[in-house]
C-alpha positions as CSV (number, residue, x, y, z in Angstrom):
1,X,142.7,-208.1,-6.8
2,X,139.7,-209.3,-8.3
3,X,136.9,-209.6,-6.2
4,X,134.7,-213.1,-7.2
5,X,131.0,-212.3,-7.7
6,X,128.4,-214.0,-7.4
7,X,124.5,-214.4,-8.5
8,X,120.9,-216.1,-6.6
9,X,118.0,-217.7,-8.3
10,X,115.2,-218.0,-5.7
11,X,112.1,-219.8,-5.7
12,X,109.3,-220.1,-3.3
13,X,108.1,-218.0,-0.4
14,X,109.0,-214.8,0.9
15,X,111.0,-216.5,3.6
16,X,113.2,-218.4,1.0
17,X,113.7,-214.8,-0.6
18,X,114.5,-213.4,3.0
19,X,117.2,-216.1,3.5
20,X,118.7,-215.1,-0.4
21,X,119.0,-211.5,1.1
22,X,120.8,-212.8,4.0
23,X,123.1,-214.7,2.2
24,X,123.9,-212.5,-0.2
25,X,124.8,-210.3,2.8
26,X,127.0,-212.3,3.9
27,X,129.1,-212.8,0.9
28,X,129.0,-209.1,0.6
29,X,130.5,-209.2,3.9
30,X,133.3,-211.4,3.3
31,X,134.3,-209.4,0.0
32,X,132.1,-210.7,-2.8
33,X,130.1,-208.8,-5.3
34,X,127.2,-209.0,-6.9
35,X,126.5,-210.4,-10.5
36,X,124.2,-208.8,-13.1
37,X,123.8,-212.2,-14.8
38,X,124.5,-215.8,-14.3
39,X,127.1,-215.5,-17.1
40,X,129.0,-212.6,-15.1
41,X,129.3,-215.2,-12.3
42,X,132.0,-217.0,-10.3
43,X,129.2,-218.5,-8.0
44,X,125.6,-219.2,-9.0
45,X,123.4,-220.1,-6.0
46,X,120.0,-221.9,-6.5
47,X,117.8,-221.5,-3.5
48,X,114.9,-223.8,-3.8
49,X,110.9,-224.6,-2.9
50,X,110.2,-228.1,-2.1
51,X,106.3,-228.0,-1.4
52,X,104.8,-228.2,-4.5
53,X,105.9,-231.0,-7.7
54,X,105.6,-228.1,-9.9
55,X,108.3,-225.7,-8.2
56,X,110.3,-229.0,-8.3
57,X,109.6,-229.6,-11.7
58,X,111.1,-225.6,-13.0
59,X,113.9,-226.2,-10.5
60,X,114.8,-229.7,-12.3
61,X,114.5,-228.0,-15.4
62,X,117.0,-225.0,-14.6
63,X,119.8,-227.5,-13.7
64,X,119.7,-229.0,-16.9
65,X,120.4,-225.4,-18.1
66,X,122.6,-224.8,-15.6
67,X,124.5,-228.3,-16.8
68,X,124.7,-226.9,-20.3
69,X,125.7,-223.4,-19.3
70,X,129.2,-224.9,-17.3
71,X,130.2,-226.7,-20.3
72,X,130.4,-223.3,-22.0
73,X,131.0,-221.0,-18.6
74,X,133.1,-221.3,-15.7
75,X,131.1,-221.1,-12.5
76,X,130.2,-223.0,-9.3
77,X,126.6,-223.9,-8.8
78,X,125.3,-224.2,-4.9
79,X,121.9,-225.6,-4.4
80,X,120.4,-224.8,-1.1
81,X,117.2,-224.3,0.5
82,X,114.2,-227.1,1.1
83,X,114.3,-229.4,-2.5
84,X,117.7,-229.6,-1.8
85,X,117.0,-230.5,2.2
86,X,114.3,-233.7,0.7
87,X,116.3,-234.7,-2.2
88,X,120.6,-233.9,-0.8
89,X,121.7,-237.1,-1.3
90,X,119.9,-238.1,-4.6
91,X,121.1,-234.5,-6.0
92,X,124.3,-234.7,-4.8
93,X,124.9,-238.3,-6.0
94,X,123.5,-237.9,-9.2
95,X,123.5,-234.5,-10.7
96,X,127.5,-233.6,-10.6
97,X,126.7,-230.4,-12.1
98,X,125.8,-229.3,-8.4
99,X,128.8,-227.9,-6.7
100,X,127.7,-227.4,-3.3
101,X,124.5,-228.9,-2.0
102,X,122.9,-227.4,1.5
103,X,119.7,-227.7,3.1
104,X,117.2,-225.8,5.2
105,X,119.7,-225.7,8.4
106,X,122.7,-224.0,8.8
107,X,122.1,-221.5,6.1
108,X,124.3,-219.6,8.8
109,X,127.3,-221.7,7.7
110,X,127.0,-220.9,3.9
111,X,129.7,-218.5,3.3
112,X,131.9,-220.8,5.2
113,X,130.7,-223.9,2.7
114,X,131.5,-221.2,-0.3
115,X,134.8,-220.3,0.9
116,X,136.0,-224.4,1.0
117,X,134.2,-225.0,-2.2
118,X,136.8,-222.6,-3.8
119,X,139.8,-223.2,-1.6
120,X,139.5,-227.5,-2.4
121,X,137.7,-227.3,-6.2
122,X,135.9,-230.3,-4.6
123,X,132.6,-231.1,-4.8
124,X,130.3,-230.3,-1.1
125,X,127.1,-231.9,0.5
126,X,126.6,-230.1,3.9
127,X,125.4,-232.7,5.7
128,X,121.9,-231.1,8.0
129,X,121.4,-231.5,11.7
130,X,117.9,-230.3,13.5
131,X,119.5,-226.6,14.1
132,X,118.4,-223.6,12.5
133,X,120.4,-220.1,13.6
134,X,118.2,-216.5,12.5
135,X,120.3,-214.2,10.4
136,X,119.9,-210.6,11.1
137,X,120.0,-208.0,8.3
138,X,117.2,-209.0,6.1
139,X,117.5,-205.7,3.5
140,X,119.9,-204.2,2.2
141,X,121.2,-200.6,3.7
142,X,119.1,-198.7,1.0
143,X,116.1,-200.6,1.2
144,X,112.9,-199.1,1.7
145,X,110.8,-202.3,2.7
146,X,112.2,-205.6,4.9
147,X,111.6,-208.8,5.3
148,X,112.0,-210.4,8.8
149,X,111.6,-214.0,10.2
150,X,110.4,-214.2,13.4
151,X,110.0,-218.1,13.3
152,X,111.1,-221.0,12.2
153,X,109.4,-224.3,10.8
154,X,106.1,-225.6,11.6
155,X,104.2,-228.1,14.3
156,X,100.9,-228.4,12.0
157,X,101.8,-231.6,9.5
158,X,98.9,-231.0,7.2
159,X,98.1,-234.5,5.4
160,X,99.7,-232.5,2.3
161,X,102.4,-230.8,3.4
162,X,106.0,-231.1,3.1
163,X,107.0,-228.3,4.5
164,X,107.4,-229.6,8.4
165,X,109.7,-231.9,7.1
166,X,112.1,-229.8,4.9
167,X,111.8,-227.2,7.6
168,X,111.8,-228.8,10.9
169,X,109.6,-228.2,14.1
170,X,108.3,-224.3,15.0
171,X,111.4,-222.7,16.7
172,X,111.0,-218.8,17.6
173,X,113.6,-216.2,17.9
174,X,114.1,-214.6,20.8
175,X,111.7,-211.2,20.9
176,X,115.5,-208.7,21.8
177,X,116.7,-210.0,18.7
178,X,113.5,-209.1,16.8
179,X,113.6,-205.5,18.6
180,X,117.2,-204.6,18.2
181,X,116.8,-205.5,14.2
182,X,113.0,-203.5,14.3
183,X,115.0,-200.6,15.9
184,X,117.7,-200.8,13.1
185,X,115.4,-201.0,10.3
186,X,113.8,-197.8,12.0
187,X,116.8,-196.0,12.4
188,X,117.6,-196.5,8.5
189,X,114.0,-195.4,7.9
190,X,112.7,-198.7,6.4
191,X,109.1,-197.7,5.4
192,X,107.2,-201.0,5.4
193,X,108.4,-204.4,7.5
194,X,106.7,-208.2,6.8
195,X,107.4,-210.1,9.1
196,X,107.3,-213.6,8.2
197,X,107.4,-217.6,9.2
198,X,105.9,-220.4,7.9
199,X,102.9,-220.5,10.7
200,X,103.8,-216.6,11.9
201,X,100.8,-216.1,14.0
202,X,102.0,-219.5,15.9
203,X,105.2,-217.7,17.5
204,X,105.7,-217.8,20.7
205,X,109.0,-217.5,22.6
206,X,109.8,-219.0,26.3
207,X,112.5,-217.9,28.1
208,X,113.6,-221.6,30.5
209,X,116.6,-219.2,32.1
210,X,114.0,-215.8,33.6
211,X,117.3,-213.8,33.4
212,X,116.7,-210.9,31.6
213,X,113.9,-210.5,29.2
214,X,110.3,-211.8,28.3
215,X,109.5,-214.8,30.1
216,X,106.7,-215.8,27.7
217,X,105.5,-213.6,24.4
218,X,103.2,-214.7,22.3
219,X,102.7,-212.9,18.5
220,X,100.0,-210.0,19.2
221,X,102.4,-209.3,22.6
222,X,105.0,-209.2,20.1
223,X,103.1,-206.8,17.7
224,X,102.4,-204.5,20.1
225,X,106.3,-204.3,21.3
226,X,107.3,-203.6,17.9
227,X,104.2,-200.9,17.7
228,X,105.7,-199.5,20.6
229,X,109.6,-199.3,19.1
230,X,108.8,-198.0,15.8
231,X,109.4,-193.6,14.8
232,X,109.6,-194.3,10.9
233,X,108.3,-197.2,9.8
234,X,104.9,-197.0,8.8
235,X,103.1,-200.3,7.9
236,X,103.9,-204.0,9.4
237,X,102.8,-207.1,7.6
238,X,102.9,-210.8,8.6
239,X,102.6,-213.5,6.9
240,X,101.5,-216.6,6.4
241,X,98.8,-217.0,9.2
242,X,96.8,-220.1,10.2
243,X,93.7,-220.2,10.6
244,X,93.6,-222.3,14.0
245,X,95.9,-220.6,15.5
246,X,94.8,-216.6,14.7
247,X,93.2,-215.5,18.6
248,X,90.9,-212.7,19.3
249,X,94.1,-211.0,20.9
250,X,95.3,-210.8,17.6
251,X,92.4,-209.6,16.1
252,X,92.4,-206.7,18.5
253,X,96.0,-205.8,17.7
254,X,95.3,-205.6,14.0
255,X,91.9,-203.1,15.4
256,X,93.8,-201.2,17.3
257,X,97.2,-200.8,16.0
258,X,97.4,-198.4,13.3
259,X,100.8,-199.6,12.3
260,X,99.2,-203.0,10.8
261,X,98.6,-202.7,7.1
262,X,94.6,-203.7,6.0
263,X,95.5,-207.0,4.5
264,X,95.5,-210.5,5.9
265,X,96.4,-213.8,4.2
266,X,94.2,-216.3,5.6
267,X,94.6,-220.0,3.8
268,X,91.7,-221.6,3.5
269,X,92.4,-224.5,1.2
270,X,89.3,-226.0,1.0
271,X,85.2,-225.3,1.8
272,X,84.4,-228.8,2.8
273,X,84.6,-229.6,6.5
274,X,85.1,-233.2,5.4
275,X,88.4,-231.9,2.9
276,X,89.6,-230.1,5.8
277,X,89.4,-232.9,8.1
278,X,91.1,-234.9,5.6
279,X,94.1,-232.4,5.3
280,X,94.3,-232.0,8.9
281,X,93.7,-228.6,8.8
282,X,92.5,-228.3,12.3
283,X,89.5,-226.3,11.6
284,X,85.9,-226.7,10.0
285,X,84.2,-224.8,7.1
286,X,82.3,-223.3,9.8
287,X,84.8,-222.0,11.8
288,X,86.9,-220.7,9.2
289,X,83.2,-218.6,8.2
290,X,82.7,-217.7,11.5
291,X,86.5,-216.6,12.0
292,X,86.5,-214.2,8.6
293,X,83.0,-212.4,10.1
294,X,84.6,-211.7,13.1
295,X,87.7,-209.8,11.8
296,X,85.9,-208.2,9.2
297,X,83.3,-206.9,12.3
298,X,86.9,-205.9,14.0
299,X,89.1,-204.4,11.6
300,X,87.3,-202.0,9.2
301,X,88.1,-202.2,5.4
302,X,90.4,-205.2,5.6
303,X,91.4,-207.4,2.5
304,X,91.7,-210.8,2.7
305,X,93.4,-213.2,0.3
306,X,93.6,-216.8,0.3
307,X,95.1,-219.9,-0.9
308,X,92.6,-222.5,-2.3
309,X,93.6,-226.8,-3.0
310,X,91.6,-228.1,-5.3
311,X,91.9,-232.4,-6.0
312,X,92.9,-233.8,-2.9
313,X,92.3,-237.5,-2.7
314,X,88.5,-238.0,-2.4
315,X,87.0,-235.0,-3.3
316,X,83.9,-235.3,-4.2
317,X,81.4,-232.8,-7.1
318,X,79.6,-231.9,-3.4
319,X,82.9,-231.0,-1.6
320,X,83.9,-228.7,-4.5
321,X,80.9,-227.3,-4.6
322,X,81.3,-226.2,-1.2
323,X,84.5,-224.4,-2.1
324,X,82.5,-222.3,-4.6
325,X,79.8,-221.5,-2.2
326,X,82.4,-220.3,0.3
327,X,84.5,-218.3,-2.2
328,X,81.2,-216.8,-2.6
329,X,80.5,-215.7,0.7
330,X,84.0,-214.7,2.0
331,X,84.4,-212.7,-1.4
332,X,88.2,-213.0,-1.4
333,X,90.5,-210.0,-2.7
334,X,92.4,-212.4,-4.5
335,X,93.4,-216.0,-4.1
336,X,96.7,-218.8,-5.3
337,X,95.1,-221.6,-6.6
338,X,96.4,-224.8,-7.1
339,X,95.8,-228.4,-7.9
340,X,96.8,-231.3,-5.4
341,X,100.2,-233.0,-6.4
342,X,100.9,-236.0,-4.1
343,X,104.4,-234.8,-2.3
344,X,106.2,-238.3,-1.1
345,X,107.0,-238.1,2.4
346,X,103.6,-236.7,3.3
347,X,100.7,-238.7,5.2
348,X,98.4,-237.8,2.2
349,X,100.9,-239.5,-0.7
350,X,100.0,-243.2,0.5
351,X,96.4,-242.5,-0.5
352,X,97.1,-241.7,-3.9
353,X,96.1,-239.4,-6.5
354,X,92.7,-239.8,-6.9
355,X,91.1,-237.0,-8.5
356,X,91.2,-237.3,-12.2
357,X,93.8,-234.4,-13.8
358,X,90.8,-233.8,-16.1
359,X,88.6,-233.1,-13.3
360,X,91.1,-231.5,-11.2
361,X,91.9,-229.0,-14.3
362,X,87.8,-228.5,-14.7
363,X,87.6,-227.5,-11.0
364,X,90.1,-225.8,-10.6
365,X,89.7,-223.5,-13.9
366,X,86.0,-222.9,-12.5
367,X,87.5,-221.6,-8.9
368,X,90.0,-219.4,-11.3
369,X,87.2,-217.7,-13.0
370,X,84.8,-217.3,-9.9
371,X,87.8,-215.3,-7.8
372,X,88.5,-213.4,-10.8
373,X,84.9,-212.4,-11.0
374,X,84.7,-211.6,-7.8
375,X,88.4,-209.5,-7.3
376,X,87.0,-207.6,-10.5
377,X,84.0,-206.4,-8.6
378,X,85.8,-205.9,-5.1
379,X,87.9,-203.7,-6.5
380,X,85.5,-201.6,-8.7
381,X,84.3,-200.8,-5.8
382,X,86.6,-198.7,-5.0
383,X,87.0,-197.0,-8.1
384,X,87.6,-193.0,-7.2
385,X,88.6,-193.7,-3.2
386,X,91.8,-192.2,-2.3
387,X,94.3,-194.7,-0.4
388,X,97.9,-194.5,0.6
389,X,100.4,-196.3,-1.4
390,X,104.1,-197.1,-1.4
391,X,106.2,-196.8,-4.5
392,X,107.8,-199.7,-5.5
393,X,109.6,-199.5,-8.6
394,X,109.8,-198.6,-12.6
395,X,106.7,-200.6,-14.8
396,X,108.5,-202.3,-16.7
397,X,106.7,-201.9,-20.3
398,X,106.9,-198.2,-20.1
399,X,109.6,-196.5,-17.3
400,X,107.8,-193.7,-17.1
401,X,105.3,-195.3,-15.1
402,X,105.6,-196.4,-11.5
403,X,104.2,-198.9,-9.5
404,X,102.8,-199.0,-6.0
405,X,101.3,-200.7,-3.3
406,X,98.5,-199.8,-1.3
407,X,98.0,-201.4,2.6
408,X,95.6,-203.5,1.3
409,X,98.1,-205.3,-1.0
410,X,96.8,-204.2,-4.1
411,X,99.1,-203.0,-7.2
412,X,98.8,-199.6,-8.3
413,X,100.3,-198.4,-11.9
414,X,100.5,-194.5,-12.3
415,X,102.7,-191.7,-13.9
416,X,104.2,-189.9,-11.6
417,X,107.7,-188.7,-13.0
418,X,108.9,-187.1,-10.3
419,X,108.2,-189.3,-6.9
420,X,111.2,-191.5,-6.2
421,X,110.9,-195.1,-5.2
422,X,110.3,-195.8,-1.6
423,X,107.7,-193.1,-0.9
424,X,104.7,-193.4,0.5
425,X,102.4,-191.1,-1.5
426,X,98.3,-190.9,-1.6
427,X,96.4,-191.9,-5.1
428,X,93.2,-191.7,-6.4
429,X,91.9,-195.2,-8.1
430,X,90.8,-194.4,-11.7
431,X,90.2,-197.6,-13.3
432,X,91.4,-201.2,-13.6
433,X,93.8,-203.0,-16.0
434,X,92.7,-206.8,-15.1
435,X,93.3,-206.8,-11.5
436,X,96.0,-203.9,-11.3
437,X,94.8,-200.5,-10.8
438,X,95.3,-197.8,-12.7
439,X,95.5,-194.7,-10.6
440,X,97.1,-190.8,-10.2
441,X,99.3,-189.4,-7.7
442,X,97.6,-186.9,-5.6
């Protein structure tokens, strides 16, 4: 008997490509296979990102492929994830191209959806209640990093945002879930773990029943468990933290803890206290400054990367200035940059766009140049030092070359024939192509 196959397009953030790998599992589970191309393909599954127009714009565009592909193919197409959480009754109702359309929620359920999609040939829209189940099994068997949500969601409702509602309110999993899957990943000797949620230094788990367990954890009590558990793995990430809700205690963890990589991602958005305000960030220009001094006092030879707005409604030549000047005086490793696109549903999207595009492109080209100025001269710093790094795959212009990455985050391209991927090997930096290093295996 044939076994039907099936193929994932993912968009978005490393949760959304978490929650791929966990469906895939589960169709690998139930007896499927997977595809080497879209064309080899019984089932063709379009996870989306909702929370910029630009992410929604490609998405929009591979349907109409994906229309003109079935005319020629014989497939189904599922469309899950947040656009399709925002917009499941518009895309169901209008673009019949879409087999099965499922949102943010009961991702848990998918396999279920796939199975009736083939057993009726009829058409799907999984209606979404406010539930949300945590998959375990984030990598495949072989894998030699993991991915690993720890929560669910987010509370903050920045003015910009859509994500807390395509994704619901913060919800935690339960801290023996997130050991017993730390403990299997360990046993497998998984090298490097993220863990991940879309406010991840925000979890916090409470136990209302006091039988057996944590009664309270919060996420540098949760770090320091998982420090505790681990034989083989040998770096932990998280991401993405906010800056109002990263503590001292965590600070501390990432000091002490020798299991925590040297990279935070710390979002900024914006340098303007007034910006910030505005996008209900929670924090001031100062506090952010005064936050990035004290982990840098804390944690030695720590990168920090960032993600920087540039546009929103009523910035002003003064307020992007500020941005600049702050750039300047954190000195980012690196930094996504982006122009404000009004997202309808948000608080911000009443106030309109009002930030000329040709300003906005100005600005934001001007903040492009300044970080790569300044992750040019970070990192020729370092030129010579010798830093861990883990292999991570074949170069793709040239197969002889590998490529790595060090704690710090940073891409490493060297020839080294004989190491396989998935090791953690030591290299010397030699020199830099753009921002990538060029180094040798020592």
């Amino acid at each position: 008997m044939t076994r039907r196959s099936y193929f994932f397009e993912t968009y978005g953030c490393q949760m959304n490509r978490a929650e791929s790998e966990a469906m895939s599992r589960q169709l690998d589970w139930a007896g499927w296979v997977p595809a080497r191309s879209i064309e080899q393909a019984d089932l063709v599954v379009l996870n989306t990102c909702s929370v910029r127009k630009t992410a929604e714009d490609r998405i929009f565009g591979r349907l109409g492929l994906f229309k003109h592909m079935k005319t020629e193919g014989d497939f189904k197409l599922a469309v899950v994830g947040c656009l399709s959480q925002r917009l499941q009754n518009e895309l169901y109702d209008t673009r019949t191209e879409i087999d099965l359309v499922m949102g943010s929620f009961q991702k848990h359920r998918f396999v279920e959806a796939v199975e009736q999609l083939f057993d009726t040939n009829q058409r799907i829209l999984m209606t979404e209640t406010r539930t949300f189940d945590f998959e375990r099994s984030y990598s495949r068997p072989d894998a030699f990093k993991a991915f690993l949500p720890i929560m669910h969601g987010c509370n903050n409702f920045c003015t910009y945002c859509i994500v807390p509602y395509v994704r619901g309110p913060e919800v935690s999993r339960s801290p023996e879930s997130i050991l017993a899957e730390i403990r299997s990943l360990d046993a497998r000797s998984v090298k490097e773990v993220t863990l991940l949620g879309q406010n991840v230094n925000s979890y916090r788990y409470e136990r209302t029943d006091r039988r057996g367990g944590e009664g309270s954890l919060d996420f540098p009590a949760l770090l320091r468990k998982i420090a505790a558990n681990v034989r083989n793995i040998r770096w932990l990430r998280f991401l993405t933290s906010h800056p109002k809700d990263l503590s001292r205690d965590l600070i501390r963890v990432m000091r002490d803890e020798r299991l925590m990589c040297r990279h935070l991602h710390l979002p900024v958005q914006h340098g303007s206290t007034s910006i910030l305000r505005a996008m209900g960030r929670g924090y001031s220009r100062e506090e952010y400054l005064g936050l990035v001094n004290e982990i840098k006092n804390a944690v030695s030879d720590l990168s920090i990367t960032t993600d920087i707005l540039i546009g929103f409604p009523g910035e002003t030549e003064e307020d992007f200035e500020q941005t600049l000047d702050l750039m300047r005086a954190v000195r980012f490793d690196d930094a996504f940059t982006y122009r404000y696109n009004p997202r309808e549903g948000t608080e911000a999207y009443s106030w309109g766009d009002t930030v000329p595009d040709e300003v906005k492109k100005r600005r934001l080209t001007e903040v492009i140049e300044l970080q790569r100025e300044i992750t040019v001269a970070e990192k020729t710093r370092r030129l010579g030092r010798r830093e861990p790094a883990l292999v991570e795959s074949r170069a793709k212009k040239d197969g002889r070359d590998l490529l790595a990455r060090t704690e710090r985050d940073d891409m490493v391209v060297l020839r080294a024939d004989d190491t396989p991927i998935g090791e953690l090997i030591d290299v010397r930096l030699l020199s830099l192509s753009g921002s990538t290093f060029v180094g040798e295996k020592i």
